[in-house]
VMD Tcl script that draws the C-alpha trace (Angstrom):
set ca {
  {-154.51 -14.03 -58.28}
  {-156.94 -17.07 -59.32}
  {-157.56 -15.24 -62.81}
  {-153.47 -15.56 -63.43}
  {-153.55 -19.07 -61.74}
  {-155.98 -20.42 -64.27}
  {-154.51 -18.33 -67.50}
  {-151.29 -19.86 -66.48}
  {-152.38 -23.81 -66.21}
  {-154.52 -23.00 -69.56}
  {-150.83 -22.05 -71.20}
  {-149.31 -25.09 -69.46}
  {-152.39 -27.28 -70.91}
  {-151.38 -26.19 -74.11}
  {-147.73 -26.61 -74.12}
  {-148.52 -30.42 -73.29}
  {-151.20 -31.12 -75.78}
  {-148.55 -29.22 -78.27}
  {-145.67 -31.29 -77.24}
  {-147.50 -35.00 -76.75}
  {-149.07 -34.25 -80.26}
  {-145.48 -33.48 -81.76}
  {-144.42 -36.96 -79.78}
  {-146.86 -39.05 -81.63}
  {-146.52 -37.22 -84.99}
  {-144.79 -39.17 -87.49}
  {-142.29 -38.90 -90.23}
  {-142.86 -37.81 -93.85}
  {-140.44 -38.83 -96.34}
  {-140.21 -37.44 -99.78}
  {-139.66 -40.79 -102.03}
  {-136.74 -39.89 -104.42}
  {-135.66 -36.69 -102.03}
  {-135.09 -33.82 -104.28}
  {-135.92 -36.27 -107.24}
  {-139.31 -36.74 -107.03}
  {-140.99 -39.71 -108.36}
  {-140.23 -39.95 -111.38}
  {-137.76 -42.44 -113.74}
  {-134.41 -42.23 -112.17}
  {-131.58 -42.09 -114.34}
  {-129.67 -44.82 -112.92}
  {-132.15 -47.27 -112.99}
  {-133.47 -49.35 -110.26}
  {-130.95 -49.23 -108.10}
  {-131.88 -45.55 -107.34}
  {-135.01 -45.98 -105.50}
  {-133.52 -49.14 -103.66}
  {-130.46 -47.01 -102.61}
  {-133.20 -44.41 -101.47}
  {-134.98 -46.63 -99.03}
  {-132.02 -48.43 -98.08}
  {-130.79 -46.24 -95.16}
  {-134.43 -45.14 -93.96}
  {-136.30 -46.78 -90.88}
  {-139.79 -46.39 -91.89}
  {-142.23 -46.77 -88.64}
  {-146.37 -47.66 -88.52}
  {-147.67 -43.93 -88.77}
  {-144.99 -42.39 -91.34}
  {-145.92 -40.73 -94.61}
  {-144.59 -41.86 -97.69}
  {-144.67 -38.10 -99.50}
  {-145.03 -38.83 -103.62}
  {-144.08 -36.07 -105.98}
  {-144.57 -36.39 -109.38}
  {-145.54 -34.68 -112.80}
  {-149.68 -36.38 -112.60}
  {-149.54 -36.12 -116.18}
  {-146.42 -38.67 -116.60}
  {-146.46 -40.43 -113.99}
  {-148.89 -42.15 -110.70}
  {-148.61 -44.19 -107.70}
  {-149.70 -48.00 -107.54}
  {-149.58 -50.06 -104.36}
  {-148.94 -53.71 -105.57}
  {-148.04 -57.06 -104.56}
  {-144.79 -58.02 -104.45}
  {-145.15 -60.77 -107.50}
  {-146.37 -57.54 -109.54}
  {-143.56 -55.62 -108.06}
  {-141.55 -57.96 -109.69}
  {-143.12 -58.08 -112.87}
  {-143.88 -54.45 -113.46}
  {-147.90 -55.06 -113.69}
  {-150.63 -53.79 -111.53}
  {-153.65 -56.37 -112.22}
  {-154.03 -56.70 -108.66}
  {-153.39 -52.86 -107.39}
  {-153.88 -53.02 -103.66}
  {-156.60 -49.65 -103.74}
  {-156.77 -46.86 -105.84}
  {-154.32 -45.96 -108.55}
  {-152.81 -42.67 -107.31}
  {-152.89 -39.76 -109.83}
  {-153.18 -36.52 -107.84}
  {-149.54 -35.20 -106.78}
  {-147.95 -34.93 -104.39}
  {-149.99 -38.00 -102.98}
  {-149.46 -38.46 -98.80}
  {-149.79 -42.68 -98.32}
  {-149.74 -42.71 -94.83}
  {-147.85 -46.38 -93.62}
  {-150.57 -47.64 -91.22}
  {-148.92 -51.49 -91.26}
  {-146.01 -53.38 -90.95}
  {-144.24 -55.52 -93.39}
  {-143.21 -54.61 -96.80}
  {-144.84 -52.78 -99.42}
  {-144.38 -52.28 -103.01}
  {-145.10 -49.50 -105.45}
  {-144.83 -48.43 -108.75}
  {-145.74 -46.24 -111.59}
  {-148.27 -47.93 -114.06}
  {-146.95 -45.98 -117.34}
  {-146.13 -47.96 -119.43}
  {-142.51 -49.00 -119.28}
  {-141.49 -46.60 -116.16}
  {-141.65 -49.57 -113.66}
  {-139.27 -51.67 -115.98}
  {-136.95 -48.40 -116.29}
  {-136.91 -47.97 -112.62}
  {-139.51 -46.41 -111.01}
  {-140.71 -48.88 -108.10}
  {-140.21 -48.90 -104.47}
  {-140.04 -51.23 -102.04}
  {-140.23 -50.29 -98.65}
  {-140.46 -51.88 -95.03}
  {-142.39 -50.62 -92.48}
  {-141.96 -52.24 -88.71}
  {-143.32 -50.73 -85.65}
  {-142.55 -48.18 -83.28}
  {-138.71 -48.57 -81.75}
  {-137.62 -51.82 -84.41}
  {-135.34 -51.49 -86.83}
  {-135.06 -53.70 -89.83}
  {-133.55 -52.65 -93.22}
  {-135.46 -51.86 -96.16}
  {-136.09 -55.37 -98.67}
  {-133.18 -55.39 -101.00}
  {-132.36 -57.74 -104.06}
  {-131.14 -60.94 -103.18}
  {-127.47 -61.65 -103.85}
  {-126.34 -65.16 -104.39}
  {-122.48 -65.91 -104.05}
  {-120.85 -69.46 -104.25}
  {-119.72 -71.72 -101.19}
  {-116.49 -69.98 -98.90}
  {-113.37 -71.46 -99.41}
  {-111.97 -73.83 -96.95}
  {-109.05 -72.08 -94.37}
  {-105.64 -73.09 -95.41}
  {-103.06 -74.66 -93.01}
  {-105.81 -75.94 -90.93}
  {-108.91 -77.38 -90.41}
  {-109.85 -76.44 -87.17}
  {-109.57 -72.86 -85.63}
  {-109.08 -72.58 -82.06}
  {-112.13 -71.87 -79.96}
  {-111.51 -67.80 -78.10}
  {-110.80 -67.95 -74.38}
  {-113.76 -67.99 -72.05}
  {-114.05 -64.43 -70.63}
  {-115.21 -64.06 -66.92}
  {-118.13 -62.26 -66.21}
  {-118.28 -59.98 -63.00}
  {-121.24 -61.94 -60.76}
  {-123.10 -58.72 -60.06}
  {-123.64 -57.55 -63.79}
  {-125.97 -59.94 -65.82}
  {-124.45 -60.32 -69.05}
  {-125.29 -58.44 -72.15}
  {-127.00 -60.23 -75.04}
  {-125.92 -58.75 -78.34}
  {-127.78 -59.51 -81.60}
  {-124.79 -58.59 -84.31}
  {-121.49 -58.17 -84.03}
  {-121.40 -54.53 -84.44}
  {-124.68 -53.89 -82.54}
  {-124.62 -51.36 -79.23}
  {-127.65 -50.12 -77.35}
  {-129.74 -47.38 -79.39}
  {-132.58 -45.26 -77.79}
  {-135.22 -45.25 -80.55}
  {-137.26 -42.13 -81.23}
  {-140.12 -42.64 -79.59}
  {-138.46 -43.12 -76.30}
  {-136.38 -40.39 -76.55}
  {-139.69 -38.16 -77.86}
  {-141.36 -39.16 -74.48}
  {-138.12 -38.69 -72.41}
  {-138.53 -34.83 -73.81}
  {-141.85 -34.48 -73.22}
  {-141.27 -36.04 -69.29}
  {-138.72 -33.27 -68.74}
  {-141.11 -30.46 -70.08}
  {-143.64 -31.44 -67.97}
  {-141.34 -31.55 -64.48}
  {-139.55 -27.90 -65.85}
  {-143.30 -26.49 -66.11}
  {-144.49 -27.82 -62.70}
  {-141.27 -26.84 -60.82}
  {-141.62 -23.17 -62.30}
  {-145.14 -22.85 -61.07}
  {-143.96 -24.26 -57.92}
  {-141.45 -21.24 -57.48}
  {-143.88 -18.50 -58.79}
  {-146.98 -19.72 -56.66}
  {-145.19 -21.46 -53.43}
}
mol new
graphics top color blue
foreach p $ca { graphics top sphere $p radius 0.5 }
foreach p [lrange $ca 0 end-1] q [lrange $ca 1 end] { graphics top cylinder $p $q radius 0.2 }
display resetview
């Protein structure tokens, strides 16, 4: 009975270590997708349209695929993002593929390909990496637009009705018009892992109580 006892906890053990290591795991992405990294055919806007969508978190893998003898990888700073040089690379040039650049701080970060002219044809990325459970988008060209035109017919819009708030709810503080409560992955990861756990200890309960 003891020798199934302790084969049983040693599988239980296991599960846990295999589940909290999953939980703390991060994400790879493959820059380009099914591109690659390589000079986009649409220009710049491709790799910008790439990060765009993507919330890239502080232990994430930025996955680089690439012919090594066409292209590398170059982390810059963001005045030789702009300027498609790499006098100041921030480390070592990249030129093994597929190079794994593992996102170990926040803030933005630039990269591009030193060949000549394939940073001024498109390929560069610019990424921004925020910790665990934030969400900010990925740094995108700046758009200027002239001043909003004055409202017609009036110059002062009417102020929307107070709106009573029921004394035993605390009201809700939004931060965009359009925002609504998210549970970010590394809660829900943990949530999972929680639930495991409690399954596991209630079926040894059954079998051994």
């Amino acid at each position: 009975m003891g020798y199934y006892m302790g084969l049983i906890g040693c599988v239980v053990i296991g599960l846990i270590a295999s589940l909290l290591e999953c939980t703390a795991a991060g994400t790879t992405h493959v820059v380009g997708g099914d591109l690659g990294w390589t000079i986009p055919a649409s220009g710049v806007q491709f790799y910008v349209n790439w990060a765009a969508p993507k919330t890239l978190m502080i232990g994430d893998i930025l996955s680089f695929n690439f012919n090594a003898q066409m292209h590398d990888v170059a982390q810059v700073t963001k005045a030789d993002y702009d300027a498609c040089t790499y006098a100041n690379p921030i480390g070592a040039i990249i030129r093994t593929s597929p190079a794994n650049v593992p996102l170990n701080t926040t803030g933005e970060h630039y990269y591009i390909c030193t060949f000549q002219g394939h940073c001024a044809a498109g390929q560069k990325l610019a990424i921004n990496v925020v910790s665990s459970g934030t969400v900010a988008p990925s740094p995108t060209p700046t758009v200027t637009t002239g001043p909003s035109a004055p409202p017609t017919g009036s110059t002062e819009l009417p102020c929307p009705p107070d709106v009573p708030t029921s004394p035993s709810l605390p009201p809700m503080e939004f931060t965009g018009p359009s925002s609504s409560p998210t549970m970010n992955p590394s809660s829900a990861s943990s949530l999972a892992v929680r639930f495991a756990v409690m399954g596991m200890i209630t079926i040894l309960s059954i079998i051994f109580f």
